[in-house]
C-alpha positions, 0 to 999 in steps of 0.5 A: 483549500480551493481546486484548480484545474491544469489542462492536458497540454500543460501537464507534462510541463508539470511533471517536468518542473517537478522532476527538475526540483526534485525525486519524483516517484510515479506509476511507470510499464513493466511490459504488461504491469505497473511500478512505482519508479523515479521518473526520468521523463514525464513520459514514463508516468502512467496514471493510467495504470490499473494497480502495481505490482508492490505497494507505494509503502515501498518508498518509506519502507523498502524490502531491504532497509538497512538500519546502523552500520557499525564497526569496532569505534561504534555504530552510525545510522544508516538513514538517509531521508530525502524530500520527495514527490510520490505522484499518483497513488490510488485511493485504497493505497493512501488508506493502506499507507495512513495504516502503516503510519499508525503502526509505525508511530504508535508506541514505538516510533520507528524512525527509520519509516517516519523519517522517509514518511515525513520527507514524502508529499503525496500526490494521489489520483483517481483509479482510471482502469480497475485491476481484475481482483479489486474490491476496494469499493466495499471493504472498509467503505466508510474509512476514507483516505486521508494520509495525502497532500493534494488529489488530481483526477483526469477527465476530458469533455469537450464542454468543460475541457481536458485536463485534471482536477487539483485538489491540495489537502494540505500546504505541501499540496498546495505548494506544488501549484507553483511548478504548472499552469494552473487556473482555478477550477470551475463547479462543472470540473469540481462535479465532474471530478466527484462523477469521476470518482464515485462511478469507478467504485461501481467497476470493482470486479469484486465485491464483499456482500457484508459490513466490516462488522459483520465480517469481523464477528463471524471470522473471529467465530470461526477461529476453531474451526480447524477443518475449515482452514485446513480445507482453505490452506491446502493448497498453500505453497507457504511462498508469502506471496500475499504478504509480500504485495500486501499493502498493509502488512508491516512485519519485518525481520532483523539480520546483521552481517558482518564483513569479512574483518569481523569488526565492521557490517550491518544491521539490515531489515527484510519485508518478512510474512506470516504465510512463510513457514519460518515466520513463528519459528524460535530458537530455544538454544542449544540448536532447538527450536520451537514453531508455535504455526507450524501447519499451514491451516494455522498461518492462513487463519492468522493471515485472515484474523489480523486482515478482518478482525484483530486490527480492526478496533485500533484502525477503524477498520479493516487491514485489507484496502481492496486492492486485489493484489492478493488475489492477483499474486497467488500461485495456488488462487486461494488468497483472495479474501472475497472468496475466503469470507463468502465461504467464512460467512456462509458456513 
């Protein structure tokens, strides 16, 4: 599939198009942060955005999902999918979500994730400003995005013009051609677009100084060195922050409610985490429970074992895509897996 290129002048009609065709999900200001939100207006899309406050992965799986409805005559499901435009996605967020792809289809395909998956084109764009705590350019380095329908990358010199760079990955990609004035791209703004792209991995604030393979054996090596993670974790407030605006991690919990009649209500999912002190947490009947990581040190070991070593083999790389977000979200400043390895590796 060739690249076309749209100039700046003609990118609002674009996005316009599309928004009258259909939902259109994009970066839009939170005073002084970034959310994934339908977009009224081309206006409110700010490609320019640094990272968001939650992960895309919201749109295929949200924090609160219900799941069936049921009543005395049976259950329904409650899944609803509808196509839709995701429009400028970074690069490390298309890595976390082709993750959350493979965890959800594997073994036991959760349908209430693929269905609004598979509804979704993606659009992703280059990282125009670099969020504070970003690392994205060495972890995982050699595992390249893939999950996406089509890459637009910005750039504005007066020798090839303004405007962004539209490269379809796939038909869904290339059927959004039709919505804006497109050309096709010369090799000085395909060169441009590559420049553009390459020079942002140089600003990343943070940077892990090892190879995945490296991390991965010396993090599995430390896993009984209990005054380490005691040290690390003491801080800790167990909130589940780092979980929460993770956007790789998938784990949930199932509660069901029920009306008022006590006949009808609903089974309904919640985003849930390991760094809470329920997470492991099982009823043993008769009002007994057992917690199987009940002390922090322990879950802020499993946290960094599932982002550095144990997935590893079955994603092809680590669970963790750089985002900063993280680091950026914890209250204690004791998450950031750039510092949590440096120590790791050097002890």
């Amino acid at each position: 599939m060739t690249a076309s290129f749209i100039k700046s002048e003609d990118f609002p009609a674009f996005v316009t198009a599309m928004i009258e065709a259909g939902p259109v999900y994009g970066p839009v200001a939170k005073r002084s942060r970034f959310a994934f939100e339908r977009l009224e207006t081309p206006d409110e899309l700010r490609l320019d955005y640094d990272v968001s406050i939650l992960p895309p992965k919201k749109l295929f799986f949200p924090p609160t999902q219900d799941l069936i409805h049921f009543s005395g005559a049976g259950y329904e499901a409650a899944l609803e999918p509808t196509e839709k435009i995701l429009l400028g996605v970074h690069f490390y967020d298309v890595k976390a979500i082709d993750q959350t792809d493979l965890l959800f289809s594997e073994r036991n395909y959760d349908i209430n994730y693929m269905a609004h998956r598979q509804t979704t084109t993606i659009v992703a764009s280059n990282v125009q400003n670099v969020s504070s705590r970003a690392f994205f350019a060495t972890v995982g380095a050699d595992v390249q995005p893939k999950g996406h329908d089509a890459f637009m990358t910005a750039f504005g010199y007066p020798a090839i013009g303004y405007g962004y760079v539209f490269e379809p990955r796939t038909e869904k990609g290339e059927a959004l051609l039709e919505y804006g004035e497109f050309r096709p791209a010369s090799e000085a703004q395909i060169r441009e677009a590559a420049d553009e792209n390459a020079a942002v991995l140089e600003q990343c604030p943070e940077k892990l100084g090892y190879s995945t393979e490296e991390i991965a054996a010396k993090v599995r090596a430390a896993f009984g060195n209990d005054g380490m993670w005691a040290a690390m974790a003491a801080d800790c407030f167990s909130c589940g922050t780092c979980n929460t605006v993770c956007p790789t991690c998938y784990c949930f919990d199932v509660h069901d409610t029920w009306n008022v009649d006590q006949t009808s209500g609903q089974r309904t999912r919640y985003w849930d985490g390991c760094l809470t002190e329920d997470f492991a947490k099982c009823s043993l009947g008769e009002g007994a429970c057992e917690n199987f990581r009940d002390e922090r040190a322990s879950r802020f070991r499993h946290r960094m074992m599932r982002k550095a070593t144990y997935l590893n083999e079955k994603l092809g790389g680590p669970a963790c895509v750089g985002c900063g977000r993280c680091s950026a979200g914890c209250t204690a400043d004791i998450a950031d897996p750039v510092r949590i390895i440096d120590q790791i590796m050097a002890s």
